[in-house]
mmCIF entry with sequence, helices, sheets and N, C-alpha, C, O atoms, coordinates in Angstrom:
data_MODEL
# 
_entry.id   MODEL 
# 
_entity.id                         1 
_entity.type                       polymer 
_entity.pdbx_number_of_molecules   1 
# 
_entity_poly.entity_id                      1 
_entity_poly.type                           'polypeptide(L)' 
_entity_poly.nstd_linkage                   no 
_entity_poly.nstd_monomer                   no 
_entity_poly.pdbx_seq_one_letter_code       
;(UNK)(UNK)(UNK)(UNK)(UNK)(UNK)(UNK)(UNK)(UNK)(UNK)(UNK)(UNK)(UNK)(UNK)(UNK)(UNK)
(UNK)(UNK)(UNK)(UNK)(UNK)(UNK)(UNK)(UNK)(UNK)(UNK)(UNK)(UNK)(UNK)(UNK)(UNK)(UNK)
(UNK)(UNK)(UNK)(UNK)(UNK)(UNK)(UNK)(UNK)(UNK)(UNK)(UNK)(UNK)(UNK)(UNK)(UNK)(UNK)
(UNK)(UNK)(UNK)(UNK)(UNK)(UNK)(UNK)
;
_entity_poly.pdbx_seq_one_letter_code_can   XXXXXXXXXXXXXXXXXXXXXXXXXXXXXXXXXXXXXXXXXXXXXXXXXXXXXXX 
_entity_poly.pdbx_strand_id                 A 
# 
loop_
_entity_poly_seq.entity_id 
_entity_poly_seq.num 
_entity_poly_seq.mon_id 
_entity_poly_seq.hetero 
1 1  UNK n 
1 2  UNK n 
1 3  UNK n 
1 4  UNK n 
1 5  UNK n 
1 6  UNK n 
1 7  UNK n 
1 8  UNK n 
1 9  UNK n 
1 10 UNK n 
1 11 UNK n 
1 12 UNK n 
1 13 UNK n 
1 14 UNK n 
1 15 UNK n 
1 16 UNK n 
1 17 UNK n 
1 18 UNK n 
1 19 UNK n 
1 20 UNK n 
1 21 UNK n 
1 22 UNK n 
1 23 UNK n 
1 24 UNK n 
1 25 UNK n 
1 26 UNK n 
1 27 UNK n 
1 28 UNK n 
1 29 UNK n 
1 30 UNK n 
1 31 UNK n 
1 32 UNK n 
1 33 UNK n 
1 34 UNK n 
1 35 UNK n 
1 36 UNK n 
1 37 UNK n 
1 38 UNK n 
1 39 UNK n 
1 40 UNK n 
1 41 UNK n 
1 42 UNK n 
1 43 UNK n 
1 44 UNK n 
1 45 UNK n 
1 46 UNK n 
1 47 UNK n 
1 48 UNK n 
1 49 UNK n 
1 50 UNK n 
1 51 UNK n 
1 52 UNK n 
1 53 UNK n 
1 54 UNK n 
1 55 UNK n 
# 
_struct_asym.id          A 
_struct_asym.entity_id   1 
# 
loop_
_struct_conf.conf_type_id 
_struct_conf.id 
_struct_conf.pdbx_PDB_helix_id 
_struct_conf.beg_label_comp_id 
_struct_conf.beg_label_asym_id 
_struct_conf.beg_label_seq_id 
_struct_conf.pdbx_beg_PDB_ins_code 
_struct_conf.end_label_comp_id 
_struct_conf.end_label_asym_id 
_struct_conf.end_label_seq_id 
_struct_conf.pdbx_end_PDB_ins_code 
_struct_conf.beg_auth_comp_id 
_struct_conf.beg_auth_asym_id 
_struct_conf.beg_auth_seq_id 
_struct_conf.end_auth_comp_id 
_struct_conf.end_auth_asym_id 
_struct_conf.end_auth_seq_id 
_struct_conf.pdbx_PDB_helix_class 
_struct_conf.details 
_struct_conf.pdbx_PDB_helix_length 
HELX_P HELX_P1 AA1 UNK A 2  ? UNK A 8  ? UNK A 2  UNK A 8  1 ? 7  
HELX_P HELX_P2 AA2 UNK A 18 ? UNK A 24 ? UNK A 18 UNK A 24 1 ? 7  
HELX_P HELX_P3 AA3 UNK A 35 ? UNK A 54 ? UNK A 35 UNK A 54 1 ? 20 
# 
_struct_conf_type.id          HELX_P 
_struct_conf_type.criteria    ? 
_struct_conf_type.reference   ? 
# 
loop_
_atom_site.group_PDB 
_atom_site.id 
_atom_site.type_symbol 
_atom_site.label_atom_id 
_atom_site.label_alt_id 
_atom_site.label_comp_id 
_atom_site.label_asym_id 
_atom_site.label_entity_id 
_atom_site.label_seq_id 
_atom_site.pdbx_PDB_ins_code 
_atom_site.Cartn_x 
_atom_site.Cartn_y 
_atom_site.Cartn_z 
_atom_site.occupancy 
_atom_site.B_iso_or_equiv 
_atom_site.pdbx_formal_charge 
_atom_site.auth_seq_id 
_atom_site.auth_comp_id 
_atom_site.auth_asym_id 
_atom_site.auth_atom_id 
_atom_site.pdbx_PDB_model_num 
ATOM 1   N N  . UNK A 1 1  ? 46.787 121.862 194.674 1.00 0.00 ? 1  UNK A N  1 
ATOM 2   C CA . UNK A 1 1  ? 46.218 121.148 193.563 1.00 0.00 ? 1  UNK A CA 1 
ATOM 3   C C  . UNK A 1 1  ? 45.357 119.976 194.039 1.00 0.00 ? 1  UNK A C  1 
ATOM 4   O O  . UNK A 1 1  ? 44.333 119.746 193.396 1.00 0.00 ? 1  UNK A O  1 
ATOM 5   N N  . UNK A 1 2  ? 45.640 119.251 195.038 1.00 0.00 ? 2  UNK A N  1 
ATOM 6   C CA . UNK A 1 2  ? 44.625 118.656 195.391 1.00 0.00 ? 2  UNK A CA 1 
ATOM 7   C C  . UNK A 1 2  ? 43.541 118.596 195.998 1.00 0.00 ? 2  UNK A C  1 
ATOM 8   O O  . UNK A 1 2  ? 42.974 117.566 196.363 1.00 0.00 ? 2  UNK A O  1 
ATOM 9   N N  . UNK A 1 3  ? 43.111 119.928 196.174 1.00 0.00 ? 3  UNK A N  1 
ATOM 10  C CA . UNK A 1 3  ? 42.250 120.223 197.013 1.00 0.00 ? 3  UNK A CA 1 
ATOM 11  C C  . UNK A 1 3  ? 41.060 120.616 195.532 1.00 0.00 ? 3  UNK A C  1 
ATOM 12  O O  . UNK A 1 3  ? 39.869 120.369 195.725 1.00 0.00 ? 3  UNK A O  1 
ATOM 13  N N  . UNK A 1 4  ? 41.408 121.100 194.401 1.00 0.00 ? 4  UNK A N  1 
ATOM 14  C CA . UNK A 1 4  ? 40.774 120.833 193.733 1.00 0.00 ? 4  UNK A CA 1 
ATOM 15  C C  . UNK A 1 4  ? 40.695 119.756 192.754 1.00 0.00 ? 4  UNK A C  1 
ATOM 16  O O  . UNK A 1 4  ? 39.759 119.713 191.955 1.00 0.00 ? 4  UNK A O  1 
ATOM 17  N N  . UNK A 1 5  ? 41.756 118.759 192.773 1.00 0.00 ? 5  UNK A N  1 
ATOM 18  C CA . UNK A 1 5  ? 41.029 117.459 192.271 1.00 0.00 ? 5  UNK A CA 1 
ATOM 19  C C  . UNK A 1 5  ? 39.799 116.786 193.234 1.00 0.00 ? 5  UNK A C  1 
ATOM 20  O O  . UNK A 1 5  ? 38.833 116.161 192.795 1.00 0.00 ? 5  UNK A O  1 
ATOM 21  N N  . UNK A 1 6  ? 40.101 117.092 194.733 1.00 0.00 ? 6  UNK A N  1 
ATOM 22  C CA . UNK A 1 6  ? 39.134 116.463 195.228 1.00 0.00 ? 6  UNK A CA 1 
ATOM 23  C C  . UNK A 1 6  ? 37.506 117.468 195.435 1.00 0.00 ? 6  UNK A C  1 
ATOM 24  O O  . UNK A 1 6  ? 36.495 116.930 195.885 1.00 0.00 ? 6  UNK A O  1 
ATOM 25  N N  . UNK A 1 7  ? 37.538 118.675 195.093 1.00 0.00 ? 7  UNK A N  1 
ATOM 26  C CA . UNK A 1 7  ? 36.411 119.294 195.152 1.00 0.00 ? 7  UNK A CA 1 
ATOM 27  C C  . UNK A 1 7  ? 35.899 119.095 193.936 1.00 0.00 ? 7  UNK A C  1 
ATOM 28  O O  . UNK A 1 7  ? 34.696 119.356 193.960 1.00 0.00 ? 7  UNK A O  1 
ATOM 29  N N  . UNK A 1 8  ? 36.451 118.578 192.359 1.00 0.00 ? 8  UNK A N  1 
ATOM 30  C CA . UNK A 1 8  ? 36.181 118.616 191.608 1.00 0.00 ? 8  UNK A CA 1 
ATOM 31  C C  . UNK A 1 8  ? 35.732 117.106 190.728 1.00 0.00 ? 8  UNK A C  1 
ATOM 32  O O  . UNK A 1 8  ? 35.058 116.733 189.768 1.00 0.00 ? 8  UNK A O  1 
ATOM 33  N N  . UNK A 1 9  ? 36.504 116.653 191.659 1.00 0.00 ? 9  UNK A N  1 
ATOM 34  C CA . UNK A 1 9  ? 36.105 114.945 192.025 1.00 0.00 ? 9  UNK A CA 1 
ATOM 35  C C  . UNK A 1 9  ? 36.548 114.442 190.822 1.00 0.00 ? 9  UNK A C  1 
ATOM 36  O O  . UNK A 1 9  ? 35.875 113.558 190.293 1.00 0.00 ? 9  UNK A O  1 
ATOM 37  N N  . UNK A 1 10 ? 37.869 114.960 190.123 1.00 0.00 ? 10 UNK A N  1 
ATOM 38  C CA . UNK A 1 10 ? 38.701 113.916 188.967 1.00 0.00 ? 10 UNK A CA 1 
ATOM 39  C C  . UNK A 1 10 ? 40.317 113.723 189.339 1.00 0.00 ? 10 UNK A C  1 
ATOM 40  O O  . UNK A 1 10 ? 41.082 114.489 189.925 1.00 0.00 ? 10 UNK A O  1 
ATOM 41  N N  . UNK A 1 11 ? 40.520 112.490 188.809 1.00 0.00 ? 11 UNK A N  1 
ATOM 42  C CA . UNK A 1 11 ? 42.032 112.069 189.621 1.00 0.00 ? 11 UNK A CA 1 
ATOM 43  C C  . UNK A 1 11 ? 43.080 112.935 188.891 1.00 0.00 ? 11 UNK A C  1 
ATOM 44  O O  . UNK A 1 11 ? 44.108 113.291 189.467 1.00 0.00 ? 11 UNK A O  1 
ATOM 45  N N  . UNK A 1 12 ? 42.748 113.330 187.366 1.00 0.00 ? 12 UNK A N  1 
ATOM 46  C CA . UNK A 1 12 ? 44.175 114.478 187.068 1.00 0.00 ? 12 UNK A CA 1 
ATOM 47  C C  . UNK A 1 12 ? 43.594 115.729 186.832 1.00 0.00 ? 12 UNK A C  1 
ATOM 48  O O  . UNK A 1 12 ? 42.387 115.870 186.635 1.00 0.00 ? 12 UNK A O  1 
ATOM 49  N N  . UNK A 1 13 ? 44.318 116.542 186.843 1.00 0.00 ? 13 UNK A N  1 
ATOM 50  C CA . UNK A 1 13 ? 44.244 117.680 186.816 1.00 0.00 ? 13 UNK A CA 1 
ATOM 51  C C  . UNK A 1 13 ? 43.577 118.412 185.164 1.00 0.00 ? 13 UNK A C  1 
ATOM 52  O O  . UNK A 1 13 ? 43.870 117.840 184.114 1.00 0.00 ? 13 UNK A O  1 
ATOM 53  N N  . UNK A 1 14 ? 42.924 119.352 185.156 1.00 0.00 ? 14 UNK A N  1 
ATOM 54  C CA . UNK A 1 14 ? 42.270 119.704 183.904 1.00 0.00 ? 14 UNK A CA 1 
ATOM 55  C C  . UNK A 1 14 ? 42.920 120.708 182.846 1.00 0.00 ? 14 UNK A C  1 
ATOM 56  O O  . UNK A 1 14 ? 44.127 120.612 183.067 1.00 0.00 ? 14 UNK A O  1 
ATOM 57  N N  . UNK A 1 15 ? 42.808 121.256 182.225 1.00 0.00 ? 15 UNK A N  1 
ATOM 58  C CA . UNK A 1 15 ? 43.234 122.513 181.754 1.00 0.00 ? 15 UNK A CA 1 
ATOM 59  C C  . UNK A 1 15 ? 42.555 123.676 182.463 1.00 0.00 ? 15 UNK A C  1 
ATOM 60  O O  . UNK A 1 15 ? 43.179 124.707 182.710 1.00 0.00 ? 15 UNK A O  1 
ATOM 61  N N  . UNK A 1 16 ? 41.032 123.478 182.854 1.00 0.00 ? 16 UNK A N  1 
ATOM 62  C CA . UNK A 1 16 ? 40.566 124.869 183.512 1.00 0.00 ? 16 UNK A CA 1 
ATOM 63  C C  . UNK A 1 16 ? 40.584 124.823 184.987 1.00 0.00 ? 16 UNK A C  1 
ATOM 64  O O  . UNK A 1 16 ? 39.981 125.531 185.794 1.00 0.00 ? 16 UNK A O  1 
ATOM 65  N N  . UNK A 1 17 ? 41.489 123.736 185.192 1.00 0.00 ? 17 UNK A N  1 
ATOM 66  C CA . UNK A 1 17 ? 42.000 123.739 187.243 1.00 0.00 ? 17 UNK A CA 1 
ATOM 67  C C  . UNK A 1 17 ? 43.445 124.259 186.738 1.00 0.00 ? 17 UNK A C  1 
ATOM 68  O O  . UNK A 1 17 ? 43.905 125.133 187.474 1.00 0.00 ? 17 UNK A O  1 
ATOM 69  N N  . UNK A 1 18 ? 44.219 123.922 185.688 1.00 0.00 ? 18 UNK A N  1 
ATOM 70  C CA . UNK A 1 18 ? 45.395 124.555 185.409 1.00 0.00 ? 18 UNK A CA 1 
ATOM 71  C C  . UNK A 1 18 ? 45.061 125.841 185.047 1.00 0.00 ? 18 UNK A C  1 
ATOM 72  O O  . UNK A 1 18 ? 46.075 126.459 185.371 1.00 0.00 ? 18 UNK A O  1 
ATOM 73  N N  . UNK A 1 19 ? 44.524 126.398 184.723 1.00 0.00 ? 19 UNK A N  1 
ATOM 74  C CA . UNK A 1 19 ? 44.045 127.705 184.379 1.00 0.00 ? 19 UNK A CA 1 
ATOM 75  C C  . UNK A 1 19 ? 43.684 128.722 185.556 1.00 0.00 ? 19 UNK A C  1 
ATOM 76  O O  . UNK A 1 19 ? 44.068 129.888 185.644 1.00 0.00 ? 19 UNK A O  1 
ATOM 77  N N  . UNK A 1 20 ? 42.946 128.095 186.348 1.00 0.00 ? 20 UNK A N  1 
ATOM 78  C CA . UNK A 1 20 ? 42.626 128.690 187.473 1.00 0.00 ? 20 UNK A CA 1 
ATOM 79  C C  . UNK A 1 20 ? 43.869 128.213 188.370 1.00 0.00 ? 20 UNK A C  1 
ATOM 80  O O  . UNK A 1 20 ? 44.042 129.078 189.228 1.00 0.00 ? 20 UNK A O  1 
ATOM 81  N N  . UNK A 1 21 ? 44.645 127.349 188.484 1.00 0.00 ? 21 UNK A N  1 
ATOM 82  C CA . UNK A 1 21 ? 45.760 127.730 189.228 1.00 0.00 ? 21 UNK A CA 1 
ATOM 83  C C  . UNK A 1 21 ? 46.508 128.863 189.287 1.00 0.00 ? 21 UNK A C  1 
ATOM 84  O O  . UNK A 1 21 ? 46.750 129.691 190.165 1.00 0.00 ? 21 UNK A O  1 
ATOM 85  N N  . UNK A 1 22 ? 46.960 128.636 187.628 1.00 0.00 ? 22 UNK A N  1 
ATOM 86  C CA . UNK A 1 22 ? 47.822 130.298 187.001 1.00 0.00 ? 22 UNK A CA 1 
ATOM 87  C C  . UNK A 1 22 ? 47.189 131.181 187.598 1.00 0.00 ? 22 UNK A C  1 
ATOM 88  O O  . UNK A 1 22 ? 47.533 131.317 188.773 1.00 0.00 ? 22 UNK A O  1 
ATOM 89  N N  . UNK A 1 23 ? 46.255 131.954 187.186 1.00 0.00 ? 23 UNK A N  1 
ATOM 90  C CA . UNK A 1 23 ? 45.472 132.885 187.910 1.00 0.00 ? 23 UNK A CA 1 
ATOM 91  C C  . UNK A 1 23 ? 45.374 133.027 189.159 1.00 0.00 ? 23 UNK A C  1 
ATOM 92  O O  . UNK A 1 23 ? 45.899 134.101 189.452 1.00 0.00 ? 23 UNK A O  1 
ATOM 93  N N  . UNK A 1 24 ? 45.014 132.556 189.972 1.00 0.00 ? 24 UNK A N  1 
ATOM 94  C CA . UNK A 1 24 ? 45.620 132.491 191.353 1.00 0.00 ? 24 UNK A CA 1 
ATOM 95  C C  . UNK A 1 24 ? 46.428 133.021 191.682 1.00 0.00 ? 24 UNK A C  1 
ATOM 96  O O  . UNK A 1 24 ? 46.542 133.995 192.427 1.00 0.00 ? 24 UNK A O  1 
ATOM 97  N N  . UNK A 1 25 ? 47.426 132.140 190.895 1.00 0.00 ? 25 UNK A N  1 
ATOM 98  C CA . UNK A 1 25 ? 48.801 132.464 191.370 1.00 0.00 ? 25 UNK A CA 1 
ATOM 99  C C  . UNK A 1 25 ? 49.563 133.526 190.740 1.00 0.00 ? 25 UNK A C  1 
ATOM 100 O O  . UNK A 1 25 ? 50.791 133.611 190.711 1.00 0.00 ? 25 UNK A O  1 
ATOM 101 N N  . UNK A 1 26 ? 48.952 134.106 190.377 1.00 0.00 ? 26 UNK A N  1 
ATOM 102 C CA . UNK A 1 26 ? 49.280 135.615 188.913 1.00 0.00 ? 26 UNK A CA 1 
ATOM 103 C C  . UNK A 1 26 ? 50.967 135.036 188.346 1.00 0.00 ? 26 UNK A C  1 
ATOM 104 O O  . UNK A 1 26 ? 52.083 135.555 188.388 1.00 0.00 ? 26 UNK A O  1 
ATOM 105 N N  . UNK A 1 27 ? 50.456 133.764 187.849 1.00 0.00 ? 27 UNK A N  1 
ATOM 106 C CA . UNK A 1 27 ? 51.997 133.545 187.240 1.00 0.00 ? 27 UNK A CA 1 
ATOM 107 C C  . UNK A 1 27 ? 51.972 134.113 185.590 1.00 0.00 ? 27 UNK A C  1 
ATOM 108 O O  . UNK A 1 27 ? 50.900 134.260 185.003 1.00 0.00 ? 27 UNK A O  1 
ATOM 109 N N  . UNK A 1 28 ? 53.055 134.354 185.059 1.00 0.00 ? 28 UNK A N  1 
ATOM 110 C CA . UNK A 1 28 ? 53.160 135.004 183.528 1.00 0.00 ? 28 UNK A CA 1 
ATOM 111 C C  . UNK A 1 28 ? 53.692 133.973 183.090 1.00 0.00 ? 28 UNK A C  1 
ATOM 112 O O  . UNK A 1 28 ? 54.198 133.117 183.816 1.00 0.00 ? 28 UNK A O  1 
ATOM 113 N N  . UNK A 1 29 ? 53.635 133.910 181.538 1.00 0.00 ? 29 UNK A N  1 
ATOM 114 C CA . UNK A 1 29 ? 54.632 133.036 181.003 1.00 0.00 ? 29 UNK A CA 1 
ATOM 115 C C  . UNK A 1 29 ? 53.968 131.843 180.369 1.00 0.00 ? 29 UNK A C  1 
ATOM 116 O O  . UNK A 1 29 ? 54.581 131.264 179.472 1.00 0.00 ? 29 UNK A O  1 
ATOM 117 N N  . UNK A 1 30 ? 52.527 131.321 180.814 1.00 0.00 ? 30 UNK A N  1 
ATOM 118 C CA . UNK A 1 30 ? 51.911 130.270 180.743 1.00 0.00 ? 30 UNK A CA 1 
ATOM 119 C C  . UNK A 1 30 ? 50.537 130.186 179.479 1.00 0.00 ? 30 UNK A C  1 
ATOM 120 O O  . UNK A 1 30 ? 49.339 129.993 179.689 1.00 0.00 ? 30 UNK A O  1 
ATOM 121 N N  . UNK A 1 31 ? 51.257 130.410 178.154 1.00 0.00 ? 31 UNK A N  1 
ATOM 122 C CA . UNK A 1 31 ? 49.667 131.106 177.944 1.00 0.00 ? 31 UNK A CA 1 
ATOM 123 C C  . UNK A 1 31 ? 49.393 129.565 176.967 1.00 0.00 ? 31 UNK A C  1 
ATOM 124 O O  . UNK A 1 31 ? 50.275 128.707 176.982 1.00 0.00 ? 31 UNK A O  1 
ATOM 125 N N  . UNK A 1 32 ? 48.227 129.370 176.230 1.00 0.00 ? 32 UNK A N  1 
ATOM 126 C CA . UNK A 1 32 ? 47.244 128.884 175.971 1.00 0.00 ? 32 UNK A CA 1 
ATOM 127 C C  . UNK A 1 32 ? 48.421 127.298 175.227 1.00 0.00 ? 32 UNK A C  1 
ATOM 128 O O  . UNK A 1 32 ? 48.339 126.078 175.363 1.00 0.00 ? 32 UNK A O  1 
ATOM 129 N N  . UNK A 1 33 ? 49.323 128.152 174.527 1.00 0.00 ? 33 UNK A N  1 
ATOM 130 C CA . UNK A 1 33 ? 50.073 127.088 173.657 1.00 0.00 ? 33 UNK A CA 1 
ATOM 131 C C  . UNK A 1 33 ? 50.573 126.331 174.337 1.00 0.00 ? 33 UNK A C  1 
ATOM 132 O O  . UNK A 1 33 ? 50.499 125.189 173.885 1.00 0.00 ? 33 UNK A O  1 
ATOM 133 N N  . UNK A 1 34 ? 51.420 126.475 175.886 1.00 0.00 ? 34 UNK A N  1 
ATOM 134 C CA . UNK A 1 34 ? 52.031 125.813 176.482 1.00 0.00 ? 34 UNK A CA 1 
ATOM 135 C C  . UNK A 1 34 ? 51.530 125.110 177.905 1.00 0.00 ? 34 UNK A C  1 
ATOM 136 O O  . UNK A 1 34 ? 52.194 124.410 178.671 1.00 0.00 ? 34 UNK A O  1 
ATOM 137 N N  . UNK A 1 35 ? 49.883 125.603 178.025 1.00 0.00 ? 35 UNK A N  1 
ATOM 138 C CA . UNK A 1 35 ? 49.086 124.522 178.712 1.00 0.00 ? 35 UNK A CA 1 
ATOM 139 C C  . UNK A 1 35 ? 48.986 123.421 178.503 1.00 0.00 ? 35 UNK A C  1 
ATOM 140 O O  . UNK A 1 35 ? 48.590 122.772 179.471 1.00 0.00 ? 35 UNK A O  1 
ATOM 141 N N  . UNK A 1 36 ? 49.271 122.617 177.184 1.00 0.00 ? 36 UNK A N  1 
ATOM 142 C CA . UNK A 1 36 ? 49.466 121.099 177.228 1.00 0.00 ? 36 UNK A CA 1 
ATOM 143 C C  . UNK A 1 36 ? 50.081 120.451 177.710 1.00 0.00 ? 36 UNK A C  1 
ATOM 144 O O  . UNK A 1 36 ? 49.757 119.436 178.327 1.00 0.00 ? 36 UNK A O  1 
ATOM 145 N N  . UNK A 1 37 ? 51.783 121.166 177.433 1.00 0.00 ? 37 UNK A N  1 
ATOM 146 C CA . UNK A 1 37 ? 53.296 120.480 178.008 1.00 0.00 ? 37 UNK A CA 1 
ATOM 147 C C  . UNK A 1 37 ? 53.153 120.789 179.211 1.00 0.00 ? 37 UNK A C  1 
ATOM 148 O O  . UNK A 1 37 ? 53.788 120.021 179.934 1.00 0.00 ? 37 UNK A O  1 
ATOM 149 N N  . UNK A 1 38 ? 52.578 121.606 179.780 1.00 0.00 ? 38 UNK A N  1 
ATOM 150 C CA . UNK A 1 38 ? 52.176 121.815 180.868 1.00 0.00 ? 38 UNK A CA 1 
ATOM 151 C C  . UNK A 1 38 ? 51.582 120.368 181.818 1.00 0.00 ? 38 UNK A C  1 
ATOM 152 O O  . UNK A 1 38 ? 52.109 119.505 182.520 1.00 0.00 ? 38 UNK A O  1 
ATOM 153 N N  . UNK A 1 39 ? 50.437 120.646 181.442 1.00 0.00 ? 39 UNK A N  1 
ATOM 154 C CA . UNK A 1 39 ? 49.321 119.340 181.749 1.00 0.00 ? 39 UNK A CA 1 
ATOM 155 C C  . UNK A 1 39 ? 50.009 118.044 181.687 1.00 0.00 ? 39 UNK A C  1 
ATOM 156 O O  . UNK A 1 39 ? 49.781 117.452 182.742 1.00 0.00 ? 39 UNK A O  1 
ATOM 157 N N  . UNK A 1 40 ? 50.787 117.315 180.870 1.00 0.00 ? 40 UNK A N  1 
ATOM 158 C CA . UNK A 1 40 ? 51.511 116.702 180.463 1.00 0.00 ? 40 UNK A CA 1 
ATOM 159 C C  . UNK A 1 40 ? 52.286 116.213 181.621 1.00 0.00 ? 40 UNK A C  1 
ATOM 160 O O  . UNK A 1 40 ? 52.003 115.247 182.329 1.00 0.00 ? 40 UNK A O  1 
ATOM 161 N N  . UNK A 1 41 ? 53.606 117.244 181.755 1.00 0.00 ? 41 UNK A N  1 
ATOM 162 C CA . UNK A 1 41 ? 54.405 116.907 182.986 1.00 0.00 ? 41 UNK A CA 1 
ATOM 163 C C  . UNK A 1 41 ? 53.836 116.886 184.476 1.00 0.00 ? 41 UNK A C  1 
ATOM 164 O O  . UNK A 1 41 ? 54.489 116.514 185.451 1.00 0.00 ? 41 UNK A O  1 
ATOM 165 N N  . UNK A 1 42 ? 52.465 117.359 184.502 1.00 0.00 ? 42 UNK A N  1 
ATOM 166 C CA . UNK A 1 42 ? 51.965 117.691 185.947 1.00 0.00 ? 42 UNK A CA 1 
ATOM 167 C C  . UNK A 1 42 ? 51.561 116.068 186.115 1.00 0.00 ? 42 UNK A C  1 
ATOM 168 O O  . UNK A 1 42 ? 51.740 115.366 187.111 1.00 0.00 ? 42 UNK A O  1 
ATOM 169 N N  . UNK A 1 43 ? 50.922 115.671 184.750 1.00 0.00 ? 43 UNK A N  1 
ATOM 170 C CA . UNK A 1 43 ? 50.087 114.566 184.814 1.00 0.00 ? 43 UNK A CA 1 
ATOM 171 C C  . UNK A 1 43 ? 51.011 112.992 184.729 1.00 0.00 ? 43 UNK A C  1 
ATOM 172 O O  . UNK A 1 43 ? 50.539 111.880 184.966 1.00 0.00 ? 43 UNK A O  1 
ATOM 173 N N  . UNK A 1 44 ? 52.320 113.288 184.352 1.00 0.00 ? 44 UNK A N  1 
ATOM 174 C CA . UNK A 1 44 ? 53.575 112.403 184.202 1.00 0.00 ? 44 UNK A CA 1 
ATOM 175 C C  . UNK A 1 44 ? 53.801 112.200 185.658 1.00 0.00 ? 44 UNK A C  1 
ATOM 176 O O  . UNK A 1 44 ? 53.742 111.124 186.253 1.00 0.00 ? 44 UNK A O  1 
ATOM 177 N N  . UNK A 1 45 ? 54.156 113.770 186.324 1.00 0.00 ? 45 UNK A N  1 
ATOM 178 C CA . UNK A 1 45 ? 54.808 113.806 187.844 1.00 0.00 ? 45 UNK A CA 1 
ATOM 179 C C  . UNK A 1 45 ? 54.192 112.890 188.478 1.00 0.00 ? 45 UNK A C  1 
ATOM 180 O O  . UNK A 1 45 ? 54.859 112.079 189.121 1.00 0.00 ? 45 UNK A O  1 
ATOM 181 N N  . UNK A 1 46 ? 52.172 112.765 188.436 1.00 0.00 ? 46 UNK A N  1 
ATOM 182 C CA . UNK A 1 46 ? 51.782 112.214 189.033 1.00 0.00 ? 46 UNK A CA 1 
ATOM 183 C C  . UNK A 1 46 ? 51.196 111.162 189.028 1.00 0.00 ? 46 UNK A C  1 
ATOM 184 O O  . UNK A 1 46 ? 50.239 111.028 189.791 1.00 0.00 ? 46 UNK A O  1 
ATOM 185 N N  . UNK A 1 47 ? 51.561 110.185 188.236 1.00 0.00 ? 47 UNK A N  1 
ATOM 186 C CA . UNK A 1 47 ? 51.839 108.911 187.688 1.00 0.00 ? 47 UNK A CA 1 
ATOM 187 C C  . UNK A 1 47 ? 52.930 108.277 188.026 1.00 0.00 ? 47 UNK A C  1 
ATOM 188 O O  . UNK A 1 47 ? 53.023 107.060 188.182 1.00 0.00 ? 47 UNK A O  1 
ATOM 189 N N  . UNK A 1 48 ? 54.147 109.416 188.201 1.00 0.00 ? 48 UNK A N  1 
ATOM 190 C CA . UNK A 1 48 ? 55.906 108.236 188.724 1.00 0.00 ? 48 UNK A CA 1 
ATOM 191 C C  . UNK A 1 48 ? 55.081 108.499 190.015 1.00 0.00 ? 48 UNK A C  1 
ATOM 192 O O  . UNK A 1 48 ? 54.587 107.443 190.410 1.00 0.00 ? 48 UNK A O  1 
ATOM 193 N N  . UNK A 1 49 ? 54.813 109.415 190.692 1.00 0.00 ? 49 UNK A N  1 
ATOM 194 C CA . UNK A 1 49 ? 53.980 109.728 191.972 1.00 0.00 ? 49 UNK A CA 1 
ATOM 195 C C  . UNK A 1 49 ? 53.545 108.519 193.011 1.00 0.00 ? 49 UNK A C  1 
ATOM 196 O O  . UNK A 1 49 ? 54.037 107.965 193.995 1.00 0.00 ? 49 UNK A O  1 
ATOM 197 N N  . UNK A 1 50 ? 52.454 108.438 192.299 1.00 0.00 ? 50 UNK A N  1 
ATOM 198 C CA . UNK A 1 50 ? 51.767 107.646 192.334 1.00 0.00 ? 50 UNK A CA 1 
ATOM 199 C C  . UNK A 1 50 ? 52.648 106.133 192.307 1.00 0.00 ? 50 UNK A C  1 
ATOM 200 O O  . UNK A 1 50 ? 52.909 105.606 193.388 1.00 0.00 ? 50 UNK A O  1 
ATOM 201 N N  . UNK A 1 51 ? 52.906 105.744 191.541 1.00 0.00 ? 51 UNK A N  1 
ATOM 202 C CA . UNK A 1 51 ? 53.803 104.725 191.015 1.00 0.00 ? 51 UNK A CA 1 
ATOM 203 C C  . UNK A 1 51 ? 54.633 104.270 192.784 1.00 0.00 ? 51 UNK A C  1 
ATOM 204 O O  . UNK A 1 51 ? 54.391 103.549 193.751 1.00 0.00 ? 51 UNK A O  1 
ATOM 205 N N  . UNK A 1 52 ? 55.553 105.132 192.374 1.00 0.00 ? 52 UNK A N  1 
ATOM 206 C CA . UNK A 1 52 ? 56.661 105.035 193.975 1.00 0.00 ? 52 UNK A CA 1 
ATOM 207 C C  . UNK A 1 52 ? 55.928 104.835 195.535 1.00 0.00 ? 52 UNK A C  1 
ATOM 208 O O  . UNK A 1 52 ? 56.174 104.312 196.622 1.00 0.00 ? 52 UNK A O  1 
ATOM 209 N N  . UNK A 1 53 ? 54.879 105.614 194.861 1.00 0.00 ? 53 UNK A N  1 
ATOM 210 C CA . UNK A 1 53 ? 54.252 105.208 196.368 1.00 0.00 ? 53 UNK A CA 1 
ATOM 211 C C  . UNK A 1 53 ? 53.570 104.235 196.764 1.00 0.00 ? 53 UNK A C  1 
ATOM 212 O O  . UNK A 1 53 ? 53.441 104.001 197.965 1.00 0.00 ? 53 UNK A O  1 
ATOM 213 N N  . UNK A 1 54 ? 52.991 103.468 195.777 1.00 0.00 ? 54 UNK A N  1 
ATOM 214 C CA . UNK A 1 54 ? 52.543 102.351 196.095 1.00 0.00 ? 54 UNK A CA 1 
ATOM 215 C C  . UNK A 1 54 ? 53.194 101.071 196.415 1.00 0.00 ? 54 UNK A C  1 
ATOM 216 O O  . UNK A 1 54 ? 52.682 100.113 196.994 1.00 0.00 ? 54 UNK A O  1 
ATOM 217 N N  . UNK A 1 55 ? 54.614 101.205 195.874 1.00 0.00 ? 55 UNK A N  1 
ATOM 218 C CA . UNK A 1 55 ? 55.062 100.108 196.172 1.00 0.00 ? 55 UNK A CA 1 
ATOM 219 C C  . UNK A 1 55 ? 55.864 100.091 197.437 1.00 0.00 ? 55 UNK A C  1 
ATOM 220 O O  . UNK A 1 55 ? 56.365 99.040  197.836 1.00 0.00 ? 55 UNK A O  1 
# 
C-alpha cells in the first residue's frame, strides 16, 4: 500500500487504490457497500500509526 500512496502522491489511501488492491489480490467479499468501512479502518489504522510513531 505504500508504494502506491507514494506513486500516487496522496497520504491516505483512495477507494480506487482500495479497489485496485482487491483486485490484485483476487480477494472476495469486498464489494462496493463495504469499501467505506473499509477505507475507514485502513485510514484510522493509519492515523494511531502514525500517531505512535511519532512520539
Amino acid at each position: 500500500m505504500p508504494a502506491l500512496l507514494e506513486r500516487d502522491g496522496n497520504g491516505a489511501i483512495t477507494r480506487v487504490q482500495l479497489r485496485e488492491i482487491i483486485r490484485r489480490q483476487g480477494l472476495t467479499g469486498v464489494g462496493n457497500d463495504r469499501l467505506g468501512a473499509v477505507l475507514q479502518e485502513l485510514r484510522n489504522t493509519d492515523i494511531t500509526t502514525t500517531r505512535s510513531t511519532s512520539r
